[in-house]
N, C-alpha and C positions, 0 to 999 in steps of 0.2 A: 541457461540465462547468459555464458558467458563462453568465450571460448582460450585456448590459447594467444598468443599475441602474432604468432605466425600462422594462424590461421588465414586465407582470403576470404573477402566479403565479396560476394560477386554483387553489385545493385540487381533488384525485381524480382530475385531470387531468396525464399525462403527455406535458412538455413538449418538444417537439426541440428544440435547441438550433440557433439559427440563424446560419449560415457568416456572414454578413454583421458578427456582434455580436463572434460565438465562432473565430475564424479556425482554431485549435488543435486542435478536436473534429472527428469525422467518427462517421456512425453504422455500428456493425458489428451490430445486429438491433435489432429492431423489432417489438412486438406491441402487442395491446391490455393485457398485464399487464406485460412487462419492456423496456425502453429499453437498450442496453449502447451503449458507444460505446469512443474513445481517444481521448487527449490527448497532444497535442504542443508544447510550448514551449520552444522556443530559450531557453537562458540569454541570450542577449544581445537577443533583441528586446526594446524600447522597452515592449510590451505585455506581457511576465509578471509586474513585479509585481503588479499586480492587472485582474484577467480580469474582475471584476464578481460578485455574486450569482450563488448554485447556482440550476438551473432546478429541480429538482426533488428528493424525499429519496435520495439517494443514499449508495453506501458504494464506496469506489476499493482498486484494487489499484495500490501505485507498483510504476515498473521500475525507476526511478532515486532519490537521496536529496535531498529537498529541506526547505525548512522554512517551515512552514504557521504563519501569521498571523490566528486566526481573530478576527473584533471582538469584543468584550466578555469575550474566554477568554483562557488561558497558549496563549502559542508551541508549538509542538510541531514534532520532524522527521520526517517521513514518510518509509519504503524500505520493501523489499518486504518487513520482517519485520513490519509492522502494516497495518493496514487501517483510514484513516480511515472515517470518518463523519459525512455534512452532512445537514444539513435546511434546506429550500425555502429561500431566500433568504439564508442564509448570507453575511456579507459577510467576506471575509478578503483578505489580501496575503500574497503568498510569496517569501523570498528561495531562490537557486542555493546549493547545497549542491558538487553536483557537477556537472560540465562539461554531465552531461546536459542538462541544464536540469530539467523536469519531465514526466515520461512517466509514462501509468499509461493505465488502463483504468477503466471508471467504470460502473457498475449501478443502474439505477432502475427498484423494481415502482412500481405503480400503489400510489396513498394507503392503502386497505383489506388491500392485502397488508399493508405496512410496517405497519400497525397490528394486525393480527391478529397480524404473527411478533414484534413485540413485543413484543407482550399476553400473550406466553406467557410471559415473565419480569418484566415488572412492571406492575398494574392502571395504574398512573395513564397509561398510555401514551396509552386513551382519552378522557381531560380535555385532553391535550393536542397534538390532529392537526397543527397546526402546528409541532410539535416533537418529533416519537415519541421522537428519540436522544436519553439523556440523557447520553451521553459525546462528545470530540473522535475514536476511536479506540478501537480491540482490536488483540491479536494475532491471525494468522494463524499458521498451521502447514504444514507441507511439503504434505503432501496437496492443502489447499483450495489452494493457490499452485499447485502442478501441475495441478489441474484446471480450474481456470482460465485458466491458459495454453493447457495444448490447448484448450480451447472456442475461445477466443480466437485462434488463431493460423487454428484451422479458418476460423471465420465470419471475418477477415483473406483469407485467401486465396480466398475466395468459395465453398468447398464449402459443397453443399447439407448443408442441418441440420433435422432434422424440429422446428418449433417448440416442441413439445411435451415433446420432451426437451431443448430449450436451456432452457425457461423449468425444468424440475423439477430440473436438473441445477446451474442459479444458485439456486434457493430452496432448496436440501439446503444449497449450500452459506452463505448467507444466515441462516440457521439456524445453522448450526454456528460462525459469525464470532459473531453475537450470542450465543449459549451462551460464549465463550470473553470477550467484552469483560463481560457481564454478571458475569460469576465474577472476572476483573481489575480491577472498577471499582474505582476509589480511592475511600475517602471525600470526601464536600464539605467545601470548605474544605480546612484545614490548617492546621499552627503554621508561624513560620516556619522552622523548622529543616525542616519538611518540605518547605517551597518550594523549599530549598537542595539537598535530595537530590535531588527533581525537574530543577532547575537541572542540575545533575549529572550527573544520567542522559542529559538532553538532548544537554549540549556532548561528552557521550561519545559519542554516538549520532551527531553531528556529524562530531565525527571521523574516527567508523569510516566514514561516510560517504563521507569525502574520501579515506581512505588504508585502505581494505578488501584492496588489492592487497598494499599494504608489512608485512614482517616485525617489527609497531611488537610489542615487548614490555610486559608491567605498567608496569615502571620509567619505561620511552620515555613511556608514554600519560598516567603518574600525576603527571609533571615539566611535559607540557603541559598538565596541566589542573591545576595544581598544586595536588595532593593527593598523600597519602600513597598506595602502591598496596595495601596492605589498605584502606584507607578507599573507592578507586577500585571494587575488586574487592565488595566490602562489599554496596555503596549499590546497584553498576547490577545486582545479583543481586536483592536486595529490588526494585527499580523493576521489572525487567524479565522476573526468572523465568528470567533465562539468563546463562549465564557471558559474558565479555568474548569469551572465545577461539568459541565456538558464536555469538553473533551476525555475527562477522567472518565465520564460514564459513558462517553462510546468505547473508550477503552476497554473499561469492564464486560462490558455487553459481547464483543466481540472476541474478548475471554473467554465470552461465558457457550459461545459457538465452538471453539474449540473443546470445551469441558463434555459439551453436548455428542461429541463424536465417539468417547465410550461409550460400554455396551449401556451401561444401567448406572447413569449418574443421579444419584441424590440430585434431585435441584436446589434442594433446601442446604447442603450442603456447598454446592457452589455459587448459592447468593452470600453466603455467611462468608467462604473464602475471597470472594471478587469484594465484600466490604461494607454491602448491603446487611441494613438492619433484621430482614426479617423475608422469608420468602416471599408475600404480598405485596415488599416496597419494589424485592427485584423483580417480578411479575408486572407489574405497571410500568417500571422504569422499559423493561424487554419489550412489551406489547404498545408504547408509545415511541419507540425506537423501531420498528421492524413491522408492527401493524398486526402483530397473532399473539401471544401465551408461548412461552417458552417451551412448555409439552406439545403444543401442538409443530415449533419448528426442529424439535428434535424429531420426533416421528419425519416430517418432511424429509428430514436431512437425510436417515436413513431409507426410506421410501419410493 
């Protein structure tokens, strides 16, 4: 995902990331147009907050919720309900959010993709190749998140994948991230009351973060961030597009994908740990989030 800071970035050139720099990354495919990898960093090593410059234009899926420092931009936290977005050299630090440390999965075409699937939402993408993205981040949706993970979990456990549909299958979905951040993009700038709702949205997102699991109510959430809880509820609907209670439960959901990648998970026991009343409510919550029964996308996952 990142490399040393004296590394060179050559443009049109997709760069591997070398164990030696990047200890964290490992590659899960490899072509002449797309790069995919994962990233692993311990909260506690010495070396997460900062990994060094991106090797190349990249856009990541988190597993887990952390909060990204990018230089010369606002903080932001990353989980698995967004989908950041860096360009070639990117320098940033990241603080732990949650125990995980920092886990994600990470996507890089080659320079002329990323400038073409660009280029279909804004001219100026071409003036400036060193920098196609012009935001930190979009949202992701159930769909793209599910398809991803099975690609993902497939090319992980070394089944064969015919190239040709791993690469069309990340650029549909590449496409559809950029359709959805481009439609979200905020305005440049802002007053500063708009800083403050930003703020806002963040340390909420923080939270849910750290306590996606716990039964935190409006009141609980609006006393620790101390705000009013229509003011809470208000603000992260305008920022986010989603209600307080629906970001906590893609949270859980996409927990509950990681839980699923042991050999022989209780399911009953990791609807009761993620916060869910009862395995039937997590059941309905999983199958109207993802479109199957949670037995059915564990089998998938391994499959």
């Amino acid at each position: 995902m990142s490399a040393a800071s004296t590394s060179p970035f050559s443009p049109g050139v997709l760069r591997r990331p070398e164990t030696e720099s990047t200890p964290f990354d490992s590659i899960l495919f490899e072509s002449p147009v797309l790069l995919a990898g994962r990233f692993r960093a311990p909260a506690g090593d010495p070396r997460f907050p900062d990994t060094g410059p991106i090797w190349n234009h990249i856009f990541v899926f988190p597993r887990s919720t952390v909060e990204i420092r990018p230089a010369g931009a606002e903080a932001f936290v990353a989980d698995p309900n967004i989908v950041p977005f860096y360009n070639r050299g990117q320098l940033y630090t990241r603080v732990a959010v949650s125990e995980d440390g920092d886990r994600c999965e990470w996507f890089a075409f080659r320079d002329a993709v990323v400038l073409e699937a660009v280029g279909l939402f804004s001219g100026a993408a071409a003036g400036r190749p060193d920098r196609p993205f012009p935001f930190r981040f979009g949202p992701t949706d159930p769909e793209a998140y599910w398809r991803q993970r099975r690609l993902v979990e497939s090319l992980a456990a070394g089944k064969p994948e015919d190239p040709l549909c791993v690469e069309e299958e990340m650029l549909g979905i590449f496409v559809k991230l950029l359709t959805a951040a481009f439609q979200t993009r905020p305005p440049e700038g802002g007053a500063r009351q708009n800083r403050r709702r930003r703020d806002l949205v963040e340390a909420a997102r923080r939270l849910l973060g750290r306590r996606f699991r716990d039964p935190l109510s409006l009141t609980e959430m609006a006393r620790e961030l101390d705000v009013s809880p229509f003011h809470l509820s208000r603000v992260f609907h305008e920022g986010t597009g989603s209600t307080l209670h629906a970001y906590r439960n893609s949270l859980r959901l996409a927990a509950a994908l990681e839980a699923m990648r042991d050999e022989r998970p209780d399911l009953t026991a990791v609807a009761l740990d993620l916060g869910y009343s009862s395995h039937s409510h997590f059941t309905s919550a999983f199958r109207r989030q993802f479109g199957l029964p949670p037995s059915e996308a564990r089998q998938l996952l391994r499959t």
